[in-house]
C-alpha angles and dihedrals in degrees: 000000000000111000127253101278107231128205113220084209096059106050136174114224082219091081086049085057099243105163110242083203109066101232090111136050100265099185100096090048096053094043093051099051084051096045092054087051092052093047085063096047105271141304145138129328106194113208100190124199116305141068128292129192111215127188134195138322079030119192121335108202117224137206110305099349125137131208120198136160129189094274110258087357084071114072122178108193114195103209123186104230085119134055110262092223104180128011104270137142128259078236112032159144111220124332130295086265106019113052119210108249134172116243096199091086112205092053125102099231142167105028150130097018116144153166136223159144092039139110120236115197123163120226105191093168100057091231118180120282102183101075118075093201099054140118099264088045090058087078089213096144087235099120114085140253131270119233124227098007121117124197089223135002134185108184089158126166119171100218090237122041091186079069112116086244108082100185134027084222103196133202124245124158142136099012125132118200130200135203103348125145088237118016101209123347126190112195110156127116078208095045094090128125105041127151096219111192147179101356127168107195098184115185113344129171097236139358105357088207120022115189110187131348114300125215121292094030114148084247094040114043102154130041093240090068122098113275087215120199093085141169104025137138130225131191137170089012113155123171126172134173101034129135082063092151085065090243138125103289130116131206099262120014121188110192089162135086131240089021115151131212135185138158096012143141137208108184148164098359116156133255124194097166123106125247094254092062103050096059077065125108087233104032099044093095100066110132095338117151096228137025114187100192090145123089130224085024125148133208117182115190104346136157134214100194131187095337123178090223129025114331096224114015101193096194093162124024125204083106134109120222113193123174099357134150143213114199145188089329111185084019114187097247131080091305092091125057152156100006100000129103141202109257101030106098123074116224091230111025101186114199119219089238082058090099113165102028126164122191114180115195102335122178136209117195143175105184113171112088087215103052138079116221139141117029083199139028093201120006101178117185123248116267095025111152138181096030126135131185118178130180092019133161148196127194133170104181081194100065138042132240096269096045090056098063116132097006105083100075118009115190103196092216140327121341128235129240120278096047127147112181121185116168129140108311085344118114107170121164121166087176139149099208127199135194142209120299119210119226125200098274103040106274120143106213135176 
C-alpha cells in the first residue's frame, strides 16, 4: 500500500505535539510548525479539534502562512500563567504599539498571512480545562477578561512602500473571540485590503473591532496623522458586550478611510457615563455601537442595537450610510450602569466635523413597548453642513405621536448650508440649488 503523500508546506501541529487537551502549554508547538512553514516560503498550519493553551507572548503569524482549525472544534484558550508585558493578540503581527516589519527592504514581506475557522477565549485565571463540567466549561461569561491581550492583531509594515506590492493583505474569517480586552485590532499602515468576513467578537474590554489607530496612539498622537489600516472590507461582523472597563470605547470603532462594511451588527455593548459627558466630542463614543472617524467610508445594511450609549457617533462625514439602523440606545437592560441611565442616548448622533455626510433611508427604532431606550432618533450638532439624510424614520412603539414630538430629530443649534433633511413628515432643505447649464452643441453640464 503507498504511503499518504505529505506536503512540507501544509503541516499539523499534532505532529509538533501541541496537546490538543489543554492540559499543556501548547505556544512553542504551534510557532514552531508556522515558523517551519515560513522557512520554506508559506503555507498552511492545521489546528485540529480540540483545546490549546496557549501562553504569552502567544503566535506570532509569519509571511504567507496561513493558520486554520476546524471552526468551533478548534478552541484556543489565553491563560495568564505568564506576565502580559506589552498589549499584543493571541494571533498577531507585530504588537498593539510596535508593528512587525521587515528590515531587508526590496523584499515583499510580510504579507498575506492569516487566521481563520477557529474559536479564541482568555482564561486569566488559569481555571481548569480539563473538566468538562467546570466552571470555565459552563460558558456563563462569568470569568473575567484578560488585559492587554487581543484575539487577533495586524500591526504590518512592509519595510519599502516604492515596492510593486502595495498591501500585506491578511487573511481573517470565521473566527469567534471571548473575553479580550480588544476582540480583533488592525493597526498597519500596510494591513489594507482585507476581505474580512463572518466574525463574533463576544465581551471585550475595550473596542470589540478596531479598525485603524485611534487617536492618542503611541504612533498616532495627533488627529492630523494617518489612521492606517485602510482600505479594507468587512461582512457578517457582530460584536456585543464590549466597553466592559466602563471607559470610552464603542463596539466597533473605524479610524481608517475607504473601509467597507455590510451585513453587520454592534450590540449590547455597556455605558457608565453620565448623560452630561456623551453629548461630548470625546465622550460620545461610550458604549456606542458604532464610531465612523474615519472619511470616504461605506456601511450597507448595518445595525447599532441596545446599546448602552448612541447607537451611530458620526465624528467625521465623506461617508455614505444606506440601509442602516439605530436601535433601542440607551436601551433599560444591563447595558446601562453606575451613572447611566435608560433614555439618554440618540440612535444616530451626527458631529458637526461630519461634513459630507449621506444617509439613505436610516431608521431609528424602539421597538419594545416596555423599555425604555433612545431619547432621539436623530441629535445632529449645531453648524453641521453638507449633510443629507433621505428616506429616513423614526418609531418609539412606546409613545404616541404626540409624545414623540421633538424627539425624533434635535438640531443643537442652528444648521449649516447644504442640508437635506428627510426624515418622517420632515422636509427640511437649507439648500442653494443649482440647475443644468447648455453648452453650444447641446450638452447640459454642471
Amino acid at each position: 500500500m503507498a504511503s499518504e503523500k505529505t506536503s512540507p508546506m501544509a503541516v499539523n501541529v499534532l505532529n509538533y505535539d501541541a496537546d490538543p487537551t489543554g492540559a499543556k502549554d501548547s505556544t512553542a508547538a504551534i510557532q514552531k510548525a508556522i515558523n517551519d512553514v515560513a522557512a520554506r516560503g508559506g503555507g498552511s498550519v492545521e489546528i485540529p479539534g480540540g483545546i490549546y493553551r496557549v501562553t504569552y507572548p502567544f503566535i506570532e503569524l509569519k509571511h504567507r502562512v496561513e493558520v486554520f482549525g476546524h471552526g468551533q472544534a478548534t478552541r484556543i484558550i489565553a491563560t495568564g500563567e505568564k506576565t502580559v508585558e506589552f498589549t499584543t493578540g493571541v494571533f498577531h503581527t507585530g504588537t498593539y504599539s510596535v508593528p512587525m516589519t521587515n528590515p531587508n527592504k526590496g523584499e515583499n514581506k510580510p504579507m498575506r498571512m492569516g487566521v481563520r475557522d477557529l474559536f479564541i477565549r482568555t482564561n486569566p485565571s488559569n481555571l481548569s480545562l480539563s473538566d468538562p463540567n467546570g466552571s470555565f466549561w459552563k460558558e456563563l461569561h462569568t470569568t473575567p477578561l484578560m488585559p492587554k491581550v487581543v484575539g487577533v492583531l495586524f500591526h504590518t509594515e512592509m519595510p519599502d512602500k516604492s515596492s510593486n506590492e502595495p498591501d500585506a493583505v491578511p487573511l481573517l474569517s470565521n473566527v469567534e473571540i471571548w473575553g479580550t480586552d480588544i476582540g480583533v485590532a488592525i493597526l498597519g499602515k500596510d494591513d489594507q485590503g482585507m476581505k474580512v468576513h463572518n466574525l463574533r467578537i463576544r465581551k471585550a474590554l475595550r473596542q470589540g473591532l478596531l479598525v485603524g489607530k485611534p487617536v492618542g496612539h503611541p504612533l498616532r498622537k495627533s488627529k492630523d496623522q494617518n489612521a492606517d489600516g485602510a482600505d479594507n472590507k468587512f461582512s457578517m461582523i457582530d460584536v456585543s458586550g464590549t466597553n466592559q472597563s466602563g471607559g470610552v470605547y464603542a463596539g466597533i470603532e473605524v479610524y481608517a478611510s475607504q473601509t467597507k462594511f455590510e451585513l453587520s451588527s454592534s450590540w449590547y455593548n455597556h455605558r457608565t457615563l453620565p448623560k452630561s459627558t456623551i453629548y461630548s466630542p470625546e465622550n460620545a463614543h461610550a458604549g456606542a455601537g458604532w464610531l465612523n472617524r474615519g472619511e470616504r467610508n461605506m456601511y450597507i445594511g448595518c445595525t447599532a442595537q441596545e446599546n448602552g450609549g448612541h447607537g451611530w457617533v458620526l465624528r467625521l462625514g465623506k461617508s455614505q450610510f444606506i440601509g442602516c439602523l439605530g436601535e433601542s440606545s440607551s436601551f433599560q437592560g444591563a447595558s446601562v450602569g453606575g451613572q447611566a441611565q435608560p433614555m439618554e442616548a440618540a440612535n444616530w448622533y451626527i458631529m458637526n466635523g461630519a461634513t459630507g455626510l449621506r444617509l439613505v433611508a436610516p431608521r431609528s427604532h424602539n421597538p419594545k413597548d416596555d423599555r425604555n431606550a433612545s431619547l432621539y432618533g436623530f441629535y445632529i450638532e449645531g453648524g453641521t453642513k453638507d449633510l443629507q439624510i433621505i428616506g429616513g424614520s423614526v418609531i418609539d412603539e412606546r409613545m404616541s405621536e404626540s409624545n414623540l414630538k421633538n424627539r425624533r430629530v434635535c438640531a443643537a443649534g442652528p444648521l449649516g448650508n447644504q442640508v437635506i433633511l428627510q426624515i418622517d413628515a420632515l422636509q427640511y432643505q437649507k439648500f442653494t440649488t443649482e440647475t443644468l447649464k447648455e453648452l453650444p452643441g447641446g450638452t447640459w453640464v454642471y
